[in-house]
Gaussian input, Z-matrix of N, CA and C with variables (Angstrom, degrees):
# hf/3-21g

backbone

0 1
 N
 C     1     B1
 C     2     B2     1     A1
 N     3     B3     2     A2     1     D1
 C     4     B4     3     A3     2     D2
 C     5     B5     4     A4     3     D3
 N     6     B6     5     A5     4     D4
 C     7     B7     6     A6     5     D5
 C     8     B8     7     A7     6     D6
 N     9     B9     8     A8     7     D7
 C    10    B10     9     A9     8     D8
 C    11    B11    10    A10     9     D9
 N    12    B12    11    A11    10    D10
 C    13    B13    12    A12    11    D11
 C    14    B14    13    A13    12    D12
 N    15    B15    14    A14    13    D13
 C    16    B16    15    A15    14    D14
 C    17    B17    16    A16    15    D15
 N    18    B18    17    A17    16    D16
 C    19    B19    18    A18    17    D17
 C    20    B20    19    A19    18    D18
 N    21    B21    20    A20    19    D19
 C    22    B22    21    A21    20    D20
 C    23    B23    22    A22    21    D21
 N    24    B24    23    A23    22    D22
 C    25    B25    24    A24    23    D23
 C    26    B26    25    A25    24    D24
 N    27    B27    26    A26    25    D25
 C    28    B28    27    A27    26    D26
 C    29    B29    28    A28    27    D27
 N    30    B30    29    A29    28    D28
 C    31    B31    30    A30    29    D29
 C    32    B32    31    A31    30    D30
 N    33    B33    32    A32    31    D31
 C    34    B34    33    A33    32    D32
 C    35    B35    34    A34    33    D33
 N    36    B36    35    A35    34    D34
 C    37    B37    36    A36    35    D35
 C    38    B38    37    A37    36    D36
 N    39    B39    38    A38    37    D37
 C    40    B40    39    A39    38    D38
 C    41    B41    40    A40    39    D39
 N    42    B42    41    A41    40    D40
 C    43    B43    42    A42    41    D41
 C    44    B44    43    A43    42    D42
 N    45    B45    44    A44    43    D43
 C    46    B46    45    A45    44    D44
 C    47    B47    46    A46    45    D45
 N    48    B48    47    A47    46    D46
 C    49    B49    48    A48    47    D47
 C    50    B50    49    A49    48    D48
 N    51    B51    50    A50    49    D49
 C    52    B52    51    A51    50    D50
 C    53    B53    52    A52    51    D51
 N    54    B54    53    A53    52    D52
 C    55    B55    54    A54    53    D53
 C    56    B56    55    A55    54    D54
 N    57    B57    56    A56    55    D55
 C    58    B58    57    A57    56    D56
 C    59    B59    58    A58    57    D57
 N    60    B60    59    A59    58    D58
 C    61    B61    60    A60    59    D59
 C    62    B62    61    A61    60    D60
 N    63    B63    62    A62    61    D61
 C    64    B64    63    A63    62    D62
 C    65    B65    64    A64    63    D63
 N    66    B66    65    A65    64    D64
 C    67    B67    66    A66    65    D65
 C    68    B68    67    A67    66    D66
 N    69    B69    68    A68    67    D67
 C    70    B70    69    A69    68    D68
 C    71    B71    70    A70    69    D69
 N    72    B72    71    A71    70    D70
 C    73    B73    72    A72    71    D71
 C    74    B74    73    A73    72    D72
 N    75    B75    74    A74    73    D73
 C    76    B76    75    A75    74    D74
 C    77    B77    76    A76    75    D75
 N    78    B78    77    A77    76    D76
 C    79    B79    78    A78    77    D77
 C    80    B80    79    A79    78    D78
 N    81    B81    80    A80    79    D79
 C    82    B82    81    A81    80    D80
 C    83    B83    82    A82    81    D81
 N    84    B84    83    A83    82    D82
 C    85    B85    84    A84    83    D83
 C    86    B86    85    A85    84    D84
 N    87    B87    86    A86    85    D85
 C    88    B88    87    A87    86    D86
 C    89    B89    88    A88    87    D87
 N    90    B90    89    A89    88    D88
 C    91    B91    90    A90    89    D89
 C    92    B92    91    A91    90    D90
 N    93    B93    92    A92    91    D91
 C    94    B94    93    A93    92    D92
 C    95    B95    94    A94    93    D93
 N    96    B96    95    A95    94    D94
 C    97    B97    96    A96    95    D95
 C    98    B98    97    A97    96    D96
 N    99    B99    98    A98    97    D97
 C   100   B100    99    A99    98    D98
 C   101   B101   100   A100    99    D99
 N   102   B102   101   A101   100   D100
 C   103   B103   102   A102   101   D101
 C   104   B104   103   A103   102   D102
 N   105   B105   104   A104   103   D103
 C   106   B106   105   A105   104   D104
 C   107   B107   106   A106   105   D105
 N   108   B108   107   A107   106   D106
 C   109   B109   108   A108   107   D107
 C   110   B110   109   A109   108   D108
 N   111   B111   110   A110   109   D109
 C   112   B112   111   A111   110   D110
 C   113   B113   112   A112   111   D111
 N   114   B114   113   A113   112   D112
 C   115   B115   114   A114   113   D113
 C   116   B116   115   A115   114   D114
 N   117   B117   116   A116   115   D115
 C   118   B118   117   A117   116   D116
 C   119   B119   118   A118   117   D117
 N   120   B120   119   A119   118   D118
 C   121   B121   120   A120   119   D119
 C   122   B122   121   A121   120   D120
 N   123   B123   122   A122   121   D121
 C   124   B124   123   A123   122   D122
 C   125   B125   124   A124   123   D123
 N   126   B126   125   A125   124   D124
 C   127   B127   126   A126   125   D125
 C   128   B128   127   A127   126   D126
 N   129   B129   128   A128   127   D127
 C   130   B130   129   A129   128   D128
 C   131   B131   130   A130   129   D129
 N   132   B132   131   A131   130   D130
 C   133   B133   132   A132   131   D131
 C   134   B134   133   A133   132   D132
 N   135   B135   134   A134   133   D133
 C   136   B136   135   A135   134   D134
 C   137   B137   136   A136   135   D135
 N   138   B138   137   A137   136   D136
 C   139   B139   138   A138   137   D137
 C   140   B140   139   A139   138   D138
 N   141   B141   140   A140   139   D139
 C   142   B142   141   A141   140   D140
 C   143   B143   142   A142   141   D141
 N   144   B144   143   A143   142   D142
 C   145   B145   144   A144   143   D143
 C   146   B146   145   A145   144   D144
 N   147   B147   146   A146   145   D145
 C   148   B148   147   A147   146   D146
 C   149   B149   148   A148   147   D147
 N   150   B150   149   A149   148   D148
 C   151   B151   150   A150   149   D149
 C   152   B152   151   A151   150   D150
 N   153   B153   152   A152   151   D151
 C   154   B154   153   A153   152   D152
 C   155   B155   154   A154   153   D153
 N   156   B156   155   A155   154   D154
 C   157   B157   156   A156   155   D155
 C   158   B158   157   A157   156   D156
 N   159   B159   158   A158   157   D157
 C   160   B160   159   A159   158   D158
 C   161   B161   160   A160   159   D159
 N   162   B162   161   A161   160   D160
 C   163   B163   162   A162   161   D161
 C   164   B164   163   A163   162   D162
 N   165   B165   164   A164   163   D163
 C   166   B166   165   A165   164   D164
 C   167   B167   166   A166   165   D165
 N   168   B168   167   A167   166   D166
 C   169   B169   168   A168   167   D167
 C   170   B170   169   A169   168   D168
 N   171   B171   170   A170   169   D169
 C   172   B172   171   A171   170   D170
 C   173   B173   172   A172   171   D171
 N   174   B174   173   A173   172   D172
 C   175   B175   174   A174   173   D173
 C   176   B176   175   A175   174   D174
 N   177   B177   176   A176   175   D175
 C   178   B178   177   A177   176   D176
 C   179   B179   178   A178   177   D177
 N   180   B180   179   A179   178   D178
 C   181   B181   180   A180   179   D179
 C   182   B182   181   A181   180   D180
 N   183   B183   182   A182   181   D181
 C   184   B184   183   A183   182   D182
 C   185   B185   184   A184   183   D183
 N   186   B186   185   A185   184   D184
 C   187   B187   186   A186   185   D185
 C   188   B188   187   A187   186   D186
 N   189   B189   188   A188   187   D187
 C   190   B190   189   A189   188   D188
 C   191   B191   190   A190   189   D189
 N   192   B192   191   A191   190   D190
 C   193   B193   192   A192   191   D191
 C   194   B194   193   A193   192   D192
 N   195   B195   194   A194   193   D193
 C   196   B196   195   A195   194   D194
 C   197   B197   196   A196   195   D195
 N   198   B198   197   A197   196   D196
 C   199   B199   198   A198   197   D197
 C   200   B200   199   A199   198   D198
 N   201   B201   200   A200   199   D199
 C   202   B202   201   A201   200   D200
 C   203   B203   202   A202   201   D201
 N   204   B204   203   A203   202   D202
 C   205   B205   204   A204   203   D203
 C   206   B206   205   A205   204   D204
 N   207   B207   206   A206   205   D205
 C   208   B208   207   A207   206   D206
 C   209   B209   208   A208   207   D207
 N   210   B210   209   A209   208   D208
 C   211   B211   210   A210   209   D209
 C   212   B212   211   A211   210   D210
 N   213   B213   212   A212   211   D211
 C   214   B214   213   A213   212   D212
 C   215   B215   214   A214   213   D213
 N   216   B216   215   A215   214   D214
 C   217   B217   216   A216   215   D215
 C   218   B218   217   A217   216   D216
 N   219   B219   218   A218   217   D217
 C   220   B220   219   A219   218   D218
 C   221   B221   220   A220   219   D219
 N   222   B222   221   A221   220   D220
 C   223   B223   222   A222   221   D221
 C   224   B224   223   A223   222   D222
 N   225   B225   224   A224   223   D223
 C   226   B226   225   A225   224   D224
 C   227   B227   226   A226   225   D225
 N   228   B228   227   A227   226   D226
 C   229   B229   228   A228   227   D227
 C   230   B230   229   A229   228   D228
 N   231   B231   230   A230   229   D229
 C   232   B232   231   A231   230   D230
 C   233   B233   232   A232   231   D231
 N   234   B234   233   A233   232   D232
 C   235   B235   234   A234   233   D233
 C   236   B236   235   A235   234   D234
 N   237   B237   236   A236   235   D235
 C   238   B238   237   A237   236   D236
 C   239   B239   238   A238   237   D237
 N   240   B240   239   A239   238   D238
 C   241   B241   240   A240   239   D239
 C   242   B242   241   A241   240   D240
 N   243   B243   242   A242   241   D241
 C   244   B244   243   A243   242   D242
 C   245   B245   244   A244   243   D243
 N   246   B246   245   A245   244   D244
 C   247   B247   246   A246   245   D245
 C   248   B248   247   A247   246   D246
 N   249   B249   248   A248   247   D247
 C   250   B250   249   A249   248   D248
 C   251   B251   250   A250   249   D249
 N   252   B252   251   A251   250   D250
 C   253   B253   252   A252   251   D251
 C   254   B254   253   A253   252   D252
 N   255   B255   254   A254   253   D253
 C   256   B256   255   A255   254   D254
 C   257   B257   256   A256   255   D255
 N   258   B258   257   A257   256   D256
 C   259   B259   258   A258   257   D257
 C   260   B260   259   A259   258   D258
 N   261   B261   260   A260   259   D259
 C   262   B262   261   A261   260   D260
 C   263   B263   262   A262   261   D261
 N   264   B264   263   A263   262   D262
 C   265   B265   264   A264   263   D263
 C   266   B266   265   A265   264   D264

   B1=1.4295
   B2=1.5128
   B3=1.2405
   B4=2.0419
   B5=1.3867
   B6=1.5422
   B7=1.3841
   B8=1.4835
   B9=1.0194
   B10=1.6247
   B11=1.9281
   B12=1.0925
   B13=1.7718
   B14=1.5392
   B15=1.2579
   B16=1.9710
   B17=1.2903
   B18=1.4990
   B19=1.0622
   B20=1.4484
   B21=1.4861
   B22=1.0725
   B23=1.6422
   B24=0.7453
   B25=1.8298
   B26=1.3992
   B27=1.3706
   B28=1.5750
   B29=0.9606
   B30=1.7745
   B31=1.8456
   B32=1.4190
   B33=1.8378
   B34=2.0220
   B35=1.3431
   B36=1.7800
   B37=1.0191
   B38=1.9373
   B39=0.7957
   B40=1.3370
   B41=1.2467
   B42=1.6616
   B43=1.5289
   B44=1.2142
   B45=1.4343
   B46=1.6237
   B47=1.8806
   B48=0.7677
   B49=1.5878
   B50=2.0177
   B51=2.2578
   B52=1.5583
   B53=1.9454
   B54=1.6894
   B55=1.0939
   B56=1.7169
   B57=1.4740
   B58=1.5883
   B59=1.7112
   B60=1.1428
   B61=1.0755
   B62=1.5830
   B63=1.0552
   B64=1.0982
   B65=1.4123
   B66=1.8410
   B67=1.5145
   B68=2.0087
   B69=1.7747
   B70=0.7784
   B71=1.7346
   B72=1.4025
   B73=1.4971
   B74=1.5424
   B75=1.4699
   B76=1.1280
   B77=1.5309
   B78=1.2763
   B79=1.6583
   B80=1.4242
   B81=1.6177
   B82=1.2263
   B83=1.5799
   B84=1.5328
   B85=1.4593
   B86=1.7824
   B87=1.5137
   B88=1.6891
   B89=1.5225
   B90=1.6289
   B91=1.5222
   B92=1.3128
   B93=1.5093
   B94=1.4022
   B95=1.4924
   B96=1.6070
   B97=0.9688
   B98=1.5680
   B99=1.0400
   B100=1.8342
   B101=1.3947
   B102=1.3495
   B103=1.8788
   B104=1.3353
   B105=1.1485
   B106=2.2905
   B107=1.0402
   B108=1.2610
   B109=1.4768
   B110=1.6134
   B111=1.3555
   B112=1.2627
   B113=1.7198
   B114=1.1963
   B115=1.3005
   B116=1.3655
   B117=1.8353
   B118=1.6332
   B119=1.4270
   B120=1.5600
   B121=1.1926
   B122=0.9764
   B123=1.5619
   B124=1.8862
   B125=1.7080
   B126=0.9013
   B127=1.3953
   B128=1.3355
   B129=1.6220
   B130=1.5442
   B131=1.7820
   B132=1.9378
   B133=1.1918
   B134=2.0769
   B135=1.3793
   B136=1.6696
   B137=1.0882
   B138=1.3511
   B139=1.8353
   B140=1.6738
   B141=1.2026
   B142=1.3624
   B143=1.6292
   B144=1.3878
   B145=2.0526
   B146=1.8852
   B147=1.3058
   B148=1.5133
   B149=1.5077
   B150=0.8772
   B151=1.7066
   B152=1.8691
   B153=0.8125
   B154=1.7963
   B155=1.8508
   B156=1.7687
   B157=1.7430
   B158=1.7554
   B159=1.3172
   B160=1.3808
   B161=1.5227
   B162=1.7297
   B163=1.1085
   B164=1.7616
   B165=1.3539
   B166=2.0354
   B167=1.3376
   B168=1.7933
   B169=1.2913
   B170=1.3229
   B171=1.6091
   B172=1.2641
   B173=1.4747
   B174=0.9625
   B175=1.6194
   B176=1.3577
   B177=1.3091
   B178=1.2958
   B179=1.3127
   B180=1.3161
   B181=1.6491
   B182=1.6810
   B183=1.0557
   B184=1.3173
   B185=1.9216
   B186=1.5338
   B187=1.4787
   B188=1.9385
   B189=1.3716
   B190=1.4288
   B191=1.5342
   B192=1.6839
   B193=1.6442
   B194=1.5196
   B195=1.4166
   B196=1.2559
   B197=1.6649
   B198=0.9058
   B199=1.6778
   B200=1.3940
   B201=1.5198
   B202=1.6093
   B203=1.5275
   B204=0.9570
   B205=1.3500
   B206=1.2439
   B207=0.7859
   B208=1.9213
   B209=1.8730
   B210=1.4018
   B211=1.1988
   B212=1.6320
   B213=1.2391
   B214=1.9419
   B215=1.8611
   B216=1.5462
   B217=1.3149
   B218=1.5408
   B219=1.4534
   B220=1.3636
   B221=1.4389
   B222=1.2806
   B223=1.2657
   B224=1.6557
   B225=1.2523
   B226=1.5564
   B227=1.6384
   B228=1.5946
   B229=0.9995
   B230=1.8480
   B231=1.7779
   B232=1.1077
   B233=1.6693
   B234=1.0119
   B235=2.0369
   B236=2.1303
   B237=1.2158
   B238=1.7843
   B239=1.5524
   B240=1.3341
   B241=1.2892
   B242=2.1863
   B243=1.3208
   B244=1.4415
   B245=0.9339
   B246=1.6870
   B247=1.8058
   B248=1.5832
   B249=1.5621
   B250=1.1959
   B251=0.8898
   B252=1.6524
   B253=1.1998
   B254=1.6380
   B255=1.1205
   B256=1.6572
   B257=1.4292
   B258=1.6004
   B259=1.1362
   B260=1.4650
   B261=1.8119
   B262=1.1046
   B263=1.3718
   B264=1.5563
   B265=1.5030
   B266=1.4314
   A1=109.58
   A2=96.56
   A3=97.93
   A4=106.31
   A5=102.66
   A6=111.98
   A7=119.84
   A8=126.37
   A9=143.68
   A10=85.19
   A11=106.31
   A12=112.81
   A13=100.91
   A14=131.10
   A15=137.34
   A16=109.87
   A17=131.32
   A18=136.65
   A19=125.34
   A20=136.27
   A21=145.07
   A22=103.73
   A23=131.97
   A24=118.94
   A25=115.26
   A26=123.96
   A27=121.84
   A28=129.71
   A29=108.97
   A30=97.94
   A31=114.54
   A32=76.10
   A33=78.28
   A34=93.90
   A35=118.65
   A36=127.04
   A37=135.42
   A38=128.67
   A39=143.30
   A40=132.54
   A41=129.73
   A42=115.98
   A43=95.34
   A44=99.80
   A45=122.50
   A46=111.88
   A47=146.13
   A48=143.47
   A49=80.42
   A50=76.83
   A51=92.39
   A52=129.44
   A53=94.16
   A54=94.86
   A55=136.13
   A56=92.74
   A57=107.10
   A58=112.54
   A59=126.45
   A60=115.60
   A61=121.21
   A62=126.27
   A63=148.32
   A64=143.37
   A65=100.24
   A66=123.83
   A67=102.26
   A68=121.70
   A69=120.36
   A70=102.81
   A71=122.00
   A72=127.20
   A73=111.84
   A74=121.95
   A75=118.89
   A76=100.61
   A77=126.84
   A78=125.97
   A79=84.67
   A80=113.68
   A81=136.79
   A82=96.38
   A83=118.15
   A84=128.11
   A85=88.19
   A86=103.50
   A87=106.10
   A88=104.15
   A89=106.43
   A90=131.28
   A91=109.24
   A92=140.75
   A93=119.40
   A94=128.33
   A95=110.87
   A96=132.24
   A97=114.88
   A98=116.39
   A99=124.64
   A100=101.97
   A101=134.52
   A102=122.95
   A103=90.56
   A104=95.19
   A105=87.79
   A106=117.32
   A107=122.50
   A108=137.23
   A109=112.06
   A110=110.84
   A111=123.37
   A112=121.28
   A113=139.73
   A114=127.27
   A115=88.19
   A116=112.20
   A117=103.35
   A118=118.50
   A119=117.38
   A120=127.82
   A121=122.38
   A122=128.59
   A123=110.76
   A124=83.55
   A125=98.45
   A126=127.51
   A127=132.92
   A128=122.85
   A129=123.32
   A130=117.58
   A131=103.70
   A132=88.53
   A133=127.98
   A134=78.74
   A135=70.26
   A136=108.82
   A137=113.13
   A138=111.00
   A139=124.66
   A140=97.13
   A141=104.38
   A142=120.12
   A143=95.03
   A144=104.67
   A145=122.32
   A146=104.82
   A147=86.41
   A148=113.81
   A149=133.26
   A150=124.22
   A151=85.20
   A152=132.15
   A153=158.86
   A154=91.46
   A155=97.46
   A156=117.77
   A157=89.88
   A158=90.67
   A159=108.59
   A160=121.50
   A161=145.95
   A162=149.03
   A163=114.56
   A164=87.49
   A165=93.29
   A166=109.48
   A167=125.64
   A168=102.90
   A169=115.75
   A170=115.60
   A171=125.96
   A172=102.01
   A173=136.76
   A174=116.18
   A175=110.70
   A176=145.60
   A177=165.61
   A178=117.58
   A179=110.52
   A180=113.00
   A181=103.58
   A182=116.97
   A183=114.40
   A184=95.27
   A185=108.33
   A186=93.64
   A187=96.35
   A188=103.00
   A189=120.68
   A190=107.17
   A191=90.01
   A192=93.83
   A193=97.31
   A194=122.85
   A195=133.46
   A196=123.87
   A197=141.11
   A198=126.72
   A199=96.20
   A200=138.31
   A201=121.79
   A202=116.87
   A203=122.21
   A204=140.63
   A205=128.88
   A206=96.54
   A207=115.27
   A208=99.05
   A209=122.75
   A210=118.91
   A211=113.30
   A212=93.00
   A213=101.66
   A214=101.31
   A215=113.66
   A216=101.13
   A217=149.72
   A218=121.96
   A219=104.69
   A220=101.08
   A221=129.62
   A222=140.29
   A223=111.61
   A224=120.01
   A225=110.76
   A226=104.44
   A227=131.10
   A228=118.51
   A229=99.23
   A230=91.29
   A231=106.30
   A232=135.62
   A233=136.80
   A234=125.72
   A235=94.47
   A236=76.00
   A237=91.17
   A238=108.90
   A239=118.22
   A240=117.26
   A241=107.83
   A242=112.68
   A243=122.03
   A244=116.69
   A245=117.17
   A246=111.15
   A247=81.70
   A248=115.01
   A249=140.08
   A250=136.90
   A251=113.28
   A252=134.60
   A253=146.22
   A254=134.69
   A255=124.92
   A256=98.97
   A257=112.88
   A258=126.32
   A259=98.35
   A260=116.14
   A261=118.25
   A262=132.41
   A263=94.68
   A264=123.71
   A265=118.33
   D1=130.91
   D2=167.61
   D3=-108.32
   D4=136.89
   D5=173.96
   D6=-61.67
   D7=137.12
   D8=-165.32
   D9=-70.77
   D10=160.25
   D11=178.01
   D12=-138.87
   D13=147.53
   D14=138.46
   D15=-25.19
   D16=-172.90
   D17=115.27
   D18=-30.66
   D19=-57.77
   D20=173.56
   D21=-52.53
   D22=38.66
   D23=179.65
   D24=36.18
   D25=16.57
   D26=156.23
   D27=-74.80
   D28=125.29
   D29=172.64
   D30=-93.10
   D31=175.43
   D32=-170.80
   D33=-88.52
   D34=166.94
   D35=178.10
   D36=-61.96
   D37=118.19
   D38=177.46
   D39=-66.86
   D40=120.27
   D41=159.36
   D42=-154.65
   D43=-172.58
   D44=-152.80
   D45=-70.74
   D46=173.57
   D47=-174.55
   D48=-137.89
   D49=110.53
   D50=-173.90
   D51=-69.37
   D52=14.80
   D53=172.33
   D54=-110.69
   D55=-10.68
   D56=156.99
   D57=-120.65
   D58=-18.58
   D59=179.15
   D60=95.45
   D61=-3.80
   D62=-166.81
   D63=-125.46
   D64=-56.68
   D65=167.48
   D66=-51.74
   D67=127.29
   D68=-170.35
   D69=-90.73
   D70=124.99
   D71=-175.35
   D72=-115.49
   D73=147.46
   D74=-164.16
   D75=-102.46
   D76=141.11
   D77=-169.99
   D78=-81.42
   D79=160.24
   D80=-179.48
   D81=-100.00
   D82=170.96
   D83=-177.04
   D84=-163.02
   D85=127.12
   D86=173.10
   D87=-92.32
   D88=114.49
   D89=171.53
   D90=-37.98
   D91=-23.27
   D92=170.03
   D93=-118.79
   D94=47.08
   D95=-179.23
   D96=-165.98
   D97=-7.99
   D98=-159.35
   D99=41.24
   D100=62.97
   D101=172.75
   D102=-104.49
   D103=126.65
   D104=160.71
   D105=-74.11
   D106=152.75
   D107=-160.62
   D108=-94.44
   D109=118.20
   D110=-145.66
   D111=-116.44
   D112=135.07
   D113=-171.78
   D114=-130.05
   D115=100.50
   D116=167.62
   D117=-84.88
   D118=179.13
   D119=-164.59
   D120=43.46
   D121=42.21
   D122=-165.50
   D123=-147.96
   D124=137.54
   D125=158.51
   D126=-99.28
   D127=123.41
   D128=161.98
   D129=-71.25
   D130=137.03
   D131=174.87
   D132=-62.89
   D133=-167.08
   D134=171.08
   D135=-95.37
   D136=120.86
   D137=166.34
   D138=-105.27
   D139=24.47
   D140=-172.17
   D141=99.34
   D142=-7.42
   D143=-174.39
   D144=-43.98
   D145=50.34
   D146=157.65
   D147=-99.08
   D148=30.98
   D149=-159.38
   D150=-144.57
   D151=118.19
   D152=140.54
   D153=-37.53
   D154=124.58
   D155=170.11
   D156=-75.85
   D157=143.57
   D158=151.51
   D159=-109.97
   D160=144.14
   D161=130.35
   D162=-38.04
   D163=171.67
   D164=171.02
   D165=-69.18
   D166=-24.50
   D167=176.40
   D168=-113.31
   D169=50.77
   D170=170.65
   D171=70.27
   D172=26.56
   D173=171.39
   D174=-92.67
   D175=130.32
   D176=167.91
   D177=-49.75
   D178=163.27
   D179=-178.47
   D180=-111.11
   D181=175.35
   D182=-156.90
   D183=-90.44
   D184=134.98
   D185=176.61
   D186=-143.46
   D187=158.16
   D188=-172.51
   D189=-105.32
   D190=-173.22
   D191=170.25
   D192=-118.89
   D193=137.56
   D194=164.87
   D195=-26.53
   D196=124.62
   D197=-165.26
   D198=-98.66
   D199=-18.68
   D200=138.54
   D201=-26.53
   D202=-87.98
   D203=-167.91
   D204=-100.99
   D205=17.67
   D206=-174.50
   D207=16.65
   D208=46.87
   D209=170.82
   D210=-139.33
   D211=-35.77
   D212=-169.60
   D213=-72.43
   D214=126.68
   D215=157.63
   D216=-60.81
   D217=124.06
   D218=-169.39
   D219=-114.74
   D220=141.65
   D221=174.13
   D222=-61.17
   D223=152.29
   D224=174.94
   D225=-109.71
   D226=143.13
   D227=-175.95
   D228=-120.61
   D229=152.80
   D230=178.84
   D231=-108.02
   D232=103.17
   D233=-143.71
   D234=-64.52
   D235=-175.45
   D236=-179.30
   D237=-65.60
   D238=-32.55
   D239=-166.72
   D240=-98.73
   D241=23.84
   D242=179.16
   D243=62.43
   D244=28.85
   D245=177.90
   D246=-97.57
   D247=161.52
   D248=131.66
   D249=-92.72
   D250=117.57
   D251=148.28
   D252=28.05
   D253=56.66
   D254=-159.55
   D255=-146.17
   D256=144.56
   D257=175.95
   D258=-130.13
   D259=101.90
   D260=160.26
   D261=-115.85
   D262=90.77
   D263=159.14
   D264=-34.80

C-alpha cells in the first residue's frame, strides 16, 4: 500500500491492520469535523508490533511508547473499517 499524499506531498497517517499486524492501513478522519475515526475500548492482538510498516516511499506507521515503561515501542493498530484503535480507560 502507498500512502495517499495532499497536494503538498504529505502523507496521510499510517498504522497496522489489527488483524495481521503488518498490512499498512490508512486511519480515516470524518470530513465535517476533522475527528479521527475511532474504535474505543478495543484492542489489537499482539502480532509481534514493535517495528513501524513502511510504504514504497518509506513512510512509517504510526508507533507509541509503551504505557508500562514509557520506553518500549508499541505499534498502533488500525481495524478493517480505518478506525484506530484506543482503549480509554
Amino acid at each position: 500500500m502507498q500512502a495517499v499524499r495532499d497536494q503538498n506531498n504529505i502523507p496521510v497517517i499510517l498504522g497496522l491492520l489489527n488483524t495481521d499486524g503488518s498490512t499498512l492501513t490508512p486511519i480515516c478522519a470524518n470530513p465535517s469535523n476533522n475527528g479521527v475515526c475511532i474504535d474505543d475500548d478495543t484492542t489489537g492482538s499482539d502480532n509481534g508490533g514493535t517495528q513501524a510498516g513502511r510504504d514504497q516511499s518509506f513512510v512509517t506507521s504510526l508507533m507509541a511508547v509503551s504505557s508500562s515503561d514509557g520506553v518500549t515501542p508499541v505499534t498502533l493498530y488500525v481495524d478493517s473499517s480505518n478506525n484506530l484503535l484506543i482503549n480509554s480507560n
